[in-house]
N, C-alpha and C positions, 0 to 999 in steps of 0.2 A: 688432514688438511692443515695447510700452514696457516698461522693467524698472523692476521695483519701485521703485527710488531715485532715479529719472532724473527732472534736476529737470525742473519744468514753468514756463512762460510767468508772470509778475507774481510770481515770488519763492514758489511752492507745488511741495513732492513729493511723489508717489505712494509710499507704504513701505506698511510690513507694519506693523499697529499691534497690540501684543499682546494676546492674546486678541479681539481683534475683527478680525481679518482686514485685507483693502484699505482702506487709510484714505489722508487728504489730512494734510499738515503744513505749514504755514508755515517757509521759508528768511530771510524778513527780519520787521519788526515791522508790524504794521497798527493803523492806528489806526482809533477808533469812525466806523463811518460809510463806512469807507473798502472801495473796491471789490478785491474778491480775484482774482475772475474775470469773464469772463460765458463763456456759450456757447450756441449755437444747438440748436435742436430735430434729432433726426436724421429724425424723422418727428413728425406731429401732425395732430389731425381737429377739426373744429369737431362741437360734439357738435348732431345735430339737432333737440333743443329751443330752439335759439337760431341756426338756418339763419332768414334774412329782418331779422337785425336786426343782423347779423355777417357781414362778407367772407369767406368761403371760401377765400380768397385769403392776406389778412395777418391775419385774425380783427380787425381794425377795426371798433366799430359804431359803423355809420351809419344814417343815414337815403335812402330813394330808392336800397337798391342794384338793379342789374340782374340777371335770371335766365339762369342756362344757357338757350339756346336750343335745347336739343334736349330734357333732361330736366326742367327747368322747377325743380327741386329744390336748386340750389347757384346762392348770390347772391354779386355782385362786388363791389367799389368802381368797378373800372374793364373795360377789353380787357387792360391788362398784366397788374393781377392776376388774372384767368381765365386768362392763357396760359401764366402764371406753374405756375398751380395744375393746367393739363391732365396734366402729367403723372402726378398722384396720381387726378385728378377721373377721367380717364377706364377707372379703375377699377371707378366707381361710376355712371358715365352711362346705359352703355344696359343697366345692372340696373335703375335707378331706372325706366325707360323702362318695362322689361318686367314688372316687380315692382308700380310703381305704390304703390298705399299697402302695399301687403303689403311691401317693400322695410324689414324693420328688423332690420338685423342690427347685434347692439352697438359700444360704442363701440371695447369693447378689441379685436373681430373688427375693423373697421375700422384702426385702428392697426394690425394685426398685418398686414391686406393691404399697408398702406403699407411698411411696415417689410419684408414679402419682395419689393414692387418695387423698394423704394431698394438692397437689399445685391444685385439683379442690374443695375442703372444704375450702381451704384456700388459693386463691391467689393474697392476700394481703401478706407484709411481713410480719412473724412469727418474734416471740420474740428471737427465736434461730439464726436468720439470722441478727441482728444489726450488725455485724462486717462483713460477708461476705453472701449473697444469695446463694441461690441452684443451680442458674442460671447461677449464675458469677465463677461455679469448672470450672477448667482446665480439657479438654479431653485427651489433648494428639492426638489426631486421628494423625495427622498427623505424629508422631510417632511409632504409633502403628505396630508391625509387622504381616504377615499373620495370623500367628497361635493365637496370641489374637485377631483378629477382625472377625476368623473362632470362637474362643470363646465367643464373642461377638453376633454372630448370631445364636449359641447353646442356650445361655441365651433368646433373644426376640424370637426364638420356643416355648421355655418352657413357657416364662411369656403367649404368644397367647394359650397354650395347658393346661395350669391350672388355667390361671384368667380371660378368654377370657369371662363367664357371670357378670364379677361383674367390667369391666374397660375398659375405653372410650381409645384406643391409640394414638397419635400423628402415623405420618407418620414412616416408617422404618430407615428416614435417621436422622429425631430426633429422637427414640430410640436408635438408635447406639451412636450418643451423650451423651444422659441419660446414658447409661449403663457406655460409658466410662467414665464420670464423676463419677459415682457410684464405680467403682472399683478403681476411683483415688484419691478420696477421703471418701472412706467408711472405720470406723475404726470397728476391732475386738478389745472387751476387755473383750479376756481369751482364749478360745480354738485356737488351731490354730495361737495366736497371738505370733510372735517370743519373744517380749520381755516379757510375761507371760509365758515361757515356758522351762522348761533343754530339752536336749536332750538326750536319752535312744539308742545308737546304730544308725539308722536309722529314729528311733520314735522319737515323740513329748512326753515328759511328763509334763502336766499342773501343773504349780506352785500353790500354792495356794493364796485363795483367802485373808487371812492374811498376805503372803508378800506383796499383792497391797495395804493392807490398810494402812502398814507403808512406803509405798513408796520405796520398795528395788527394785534395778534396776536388772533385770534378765538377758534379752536381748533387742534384736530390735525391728525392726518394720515390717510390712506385707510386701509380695513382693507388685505389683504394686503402682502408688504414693499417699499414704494413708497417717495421720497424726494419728498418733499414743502415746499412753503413758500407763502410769499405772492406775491399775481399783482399786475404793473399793470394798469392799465386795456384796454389792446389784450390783454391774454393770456386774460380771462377766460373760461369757459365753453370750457376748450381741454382734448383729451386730446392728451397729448404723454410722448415716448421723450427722456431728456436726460442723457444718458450722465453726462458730468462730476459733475453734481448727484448722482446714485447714488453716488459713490464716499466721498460724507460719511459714518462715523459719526454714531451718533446719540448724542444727550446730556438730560436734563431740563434742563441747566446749558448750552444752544449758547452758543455767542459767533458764529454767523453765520444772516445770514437769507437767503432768495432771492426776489427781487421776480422781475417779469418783463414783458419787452417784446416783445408779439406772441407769440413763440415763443422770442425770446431771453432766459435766464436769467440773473439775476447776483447774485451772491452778494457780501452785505455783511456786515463786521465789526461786528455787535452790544456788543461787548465789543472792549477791547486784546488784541492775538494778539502773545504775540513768536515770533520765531525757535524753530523747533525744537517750536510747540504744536502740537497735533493741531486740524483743524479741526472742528468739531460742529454738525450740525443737529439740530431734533428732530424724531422721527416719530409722533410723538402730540401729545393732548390734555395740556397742562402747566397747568389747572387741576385738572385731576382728584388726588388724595392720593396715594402710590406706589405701595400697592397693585394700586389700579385700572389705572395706568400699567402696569404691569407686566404684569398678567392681559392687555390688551392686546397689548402687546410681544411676550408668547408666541405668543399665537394669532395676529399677523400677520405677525410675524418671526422670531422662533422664537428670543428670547433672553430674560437679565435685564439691566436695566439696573442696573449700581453706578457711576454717576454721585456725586457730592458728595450730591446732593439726597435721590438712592433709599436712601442709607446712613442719612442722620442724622432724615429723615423730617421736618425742621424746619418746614416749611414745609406740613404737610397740613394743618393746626387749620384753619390761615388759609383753605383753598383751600375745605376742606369747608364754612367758615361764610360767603364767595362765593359757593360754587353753592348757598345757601340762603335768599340774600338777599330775591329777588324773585321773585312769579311769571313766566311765559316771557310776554314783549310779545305785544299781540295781529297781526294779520297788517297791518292798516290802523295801527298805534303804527310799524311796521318801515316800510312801504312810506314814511308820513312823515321816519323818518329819516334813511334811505335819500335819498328826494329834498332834504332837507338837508343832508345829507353831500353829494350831488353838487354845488350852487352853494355849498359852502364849498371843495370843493377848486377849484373851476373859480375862484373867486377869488384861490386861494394860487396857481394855476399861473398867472396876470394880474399877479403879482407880482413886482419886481424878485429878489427873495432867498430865490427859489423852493428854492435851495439851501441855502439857509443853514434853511429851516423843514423841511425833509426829514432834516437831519442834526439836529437838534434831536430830532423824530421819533425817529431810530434810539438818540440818547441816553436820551429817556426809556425805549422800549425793552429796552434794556441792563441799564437801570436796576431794568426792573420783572423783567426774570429774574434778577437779582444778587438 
């Protein structure tokens, strides 16, 4: 077990940060742009609205990939990556089989099967767990109101009614832990994920996967208390468990972002970090006034933020008179952008100084939450 202060790998340590509990701190200086960590997925599911246009495998989309050949329902790039992926796949194979369309159990059920096969494959610590264990999420239970822990017992039905031949359970009173844990720290990066997403009316409309690669901030973050950020392009449309990233505090004022590759996370210095600063993501909407933020905050993490920003409130006129500018684009204004945004970045990544306009990116950035 890691102790609180023990430094970690690129110059960051795990401490106790006051009043907010497990936090990350910085050992030496970072500068804008500059990479803190990365870390891999400990577990992650391609979510099934976007099976046939994404590898199951490295969540890659392609075009022309190949189908499981037995459940017809999980597509590859290659042989490696399905052989890669049987050990999770064949979870879900011969449900898919038997289930057929009736076969929809959610995403976070899914994760949550992965996540109790990986810790009996593996229950030693994973490479993905140096900073924080699977073991050591926050539940919440004791938090938790009726109707999520009625939620909660929806969810361990489903997992006993569609993984019930291929996985060993703990007791009901450790799965309700697990799950809680699961929703409290399970990130979306793309569908569904607020800060991946405009709004249409009532609807969600998916940003694309070109504003995550240069790091544009959209929105927030998932309801329940999840650790969230921006995705690259192979990450998109992915539910994924990513220990490390959980262990950030949150802030309206971050100084780091998380992009993502595939399933691999990496957190970047938005802002100058010295020696000895606390590290900070945020887990909401940072257009929204503080209020709002905050009425959030409670209901899916169960705190107040007194960040610089939540005190002085400076910065609300401005946010409120932004989200009144314009009406919300229509579906077909998006879907044009969208395919704009895609041959604009496929241009800058044709680019010699592809780095040099990424880090440009993360300046402005910086800039615009300073």
């Amino acid at each position: 077990m890691l102790s609180e202060a023990a430094p970690q790998p690129g110059g960051l340590e795990r401490f106790i940060s006051a009043g907010k509990g497990r936090g990350l701190r910085a050992r030496r200086r970072y500068a804008i742009g500059e990479l803190l960590f990365s870390c891999p997925a400990y577990a992650a599911v391609l979510t099934v609205s976007e099976r046939g246009s994404h590898c199951d495998g490295c969540f890659a989309r392609k075009e022309g990939l190949s189908k499981c050949g037995r459940c017809k329902q999980a597509f590859y790039c290659n042989v490696e990556c399905q052989k890669e992926d049987w050990p999770m796949h064949k979870l879900e194979c011969s449900a898919m089989c038997a289930f057929g369309r009736n076969w929809n159990p959610s995403e976070t059920v899914r994760l949550t099967a992965r996540v109790l096969a990986k810790q009996k494959i593996h229950p030693e610590r994973t490479q993905s767990e140096k900073l924080l264990a699977v073991k050591e999420f926050e539940s919440h239970l004791d938090k938790l109101d009726n109707e999520k822990r009625e939620l909660i017992q929806n969810d361990i039905a489903a997992l006993h009614h569609f993984y019930s031949k291929h996985l060993e359970y703990p007791d009901n009173a450790a799965l309700v832990v697990l799950f809680a844990q699961a929703k409290c720290k399970v990130l979306h990066v793309g569908r569904h994920n607020p800060k991946h997403d405009y709004r249409l009316g009532e609807d969600w409309i998916e940003s694309s996967p070109e504003q995550k690669d240069l790091g544009v901030l959209i929105d927030g973050k998932l309801n329940m208390s999840r650790q969230r950020a921006l995705a690259a392009q192979k990450a998109n449309r992915v539910l994924g468990c990513i220990e490390s990233v959980a262990l950030m505090n949150h802030s309206c004022c971050p100084n780091v972002i998380v992009t993502y590759k595939g399933t691999l996370a990496e957190v970047r210095a938005v802002k100058e970090i010295e020696p000895g600063e606390e590290v900070f993501t945020s887990y909401i909407d940072l257009l929204y006034p503080t209020e709002d933020r905050n009425d959030r905050l409670r209901d899916s993490y169960f705190f107040d933020c007194d960040c610089r920003e939540c005190i002085t409130k400076e910065k609300d006129k401005e946010k409120l008179e932004i989200r009144k500018l314009n009406d919300p684009p229509s579906a077909e204004t998006v879907r044009d952008m969208i395919k704009y945004a895609r041959n604009v970045i496929e241009e800058f990544r044709r680019a010699k100084h592809y780095k040099y306009i990424l880090c440009l990116t993360l300046t402005l950035l910086a800039w615009c939450v300073t």
